[in-house]
matplotlib code that plots the C-alpha trace (Angstrom):
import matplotlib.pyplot as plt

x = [-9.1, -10.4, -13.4, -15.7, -15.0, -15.6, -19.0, -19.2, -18.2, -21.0, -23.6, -22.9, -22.6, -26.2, -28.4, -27.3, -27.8, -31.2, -31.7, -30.4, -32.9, -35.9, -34.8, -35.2, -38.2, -39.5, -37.9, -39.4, -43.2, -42.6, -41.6, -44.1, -46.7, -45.3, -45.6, -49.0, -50.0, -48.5, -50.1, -53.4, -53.5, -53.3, -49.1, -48.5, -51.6, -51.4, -51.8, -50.0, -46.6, -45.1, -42.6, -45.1, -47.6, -49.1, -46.3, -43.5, -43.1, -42.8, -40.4, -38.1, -38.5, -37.8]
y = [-14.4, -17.8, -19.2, -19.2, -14.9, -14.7, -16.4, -13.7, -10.9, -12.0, -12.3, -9.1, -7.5, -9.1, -8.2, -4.2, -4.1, -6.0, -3.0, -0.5, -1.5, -1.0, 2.5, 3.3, 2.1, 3.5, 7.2, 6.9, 6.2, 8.8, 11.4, 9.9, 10.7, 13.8, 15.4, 14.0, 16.0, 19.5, 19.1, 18.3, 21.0, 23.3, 24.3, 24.4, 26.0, 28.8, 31.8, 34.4, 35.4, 32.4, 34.1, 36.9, 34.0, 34.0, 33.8, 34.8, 37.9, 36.4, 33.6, 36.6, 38.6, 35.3]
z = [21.6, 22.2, 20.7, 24.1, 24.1, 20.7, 21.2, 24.2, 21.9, 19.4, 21.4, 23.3, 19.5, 18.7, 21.8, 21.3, 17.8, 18.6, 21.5, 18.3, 16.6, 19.0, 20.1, 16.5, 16.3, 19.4, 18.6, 14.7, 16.4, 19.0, 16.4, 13.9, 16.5, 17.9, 14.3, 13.5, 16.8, 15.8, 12.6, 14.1, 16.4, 13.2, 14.2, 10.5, 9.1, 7.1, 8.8, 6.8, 7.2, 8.8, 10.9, 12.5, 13.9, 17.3, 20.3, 17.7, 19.9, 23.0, 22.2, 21.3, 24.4, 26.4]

ax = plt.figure().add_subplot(projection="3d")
ax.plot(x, y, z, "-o")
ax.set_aspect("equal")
plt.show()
């Protein structure tokens, strides 16, 4: 390979692990945020049995 598509190759190499990067980020906040939400809305409060909650019937009719 010569040295200009090296320098090509590398810099190709660095802008997606530089994109890599950011979609991590992004997916980690978005998740972050997603599960701070469930819990908020009181998804994972304790409300006996945790299989028999409210809608388990209906998710297994669907």
């Amino acid at each position: 390979m010569t040295e200009a598509a090296k320098q090509v190759a590398q810099q190709a190499e660095d802008r997606l692990d530089k994109v890599a990067e950011m979609v991590r980020k992004r997916f980690g906040d978005i998740t972050r945020a997603h599960f701070a939400d469930v819990v908020k809305s009181g998804r994972f409060a304790d409300e006996g049995d945790a299989g028999n909650g409210p809608g388990r019937q209906e998710r297994r009719a669907g």
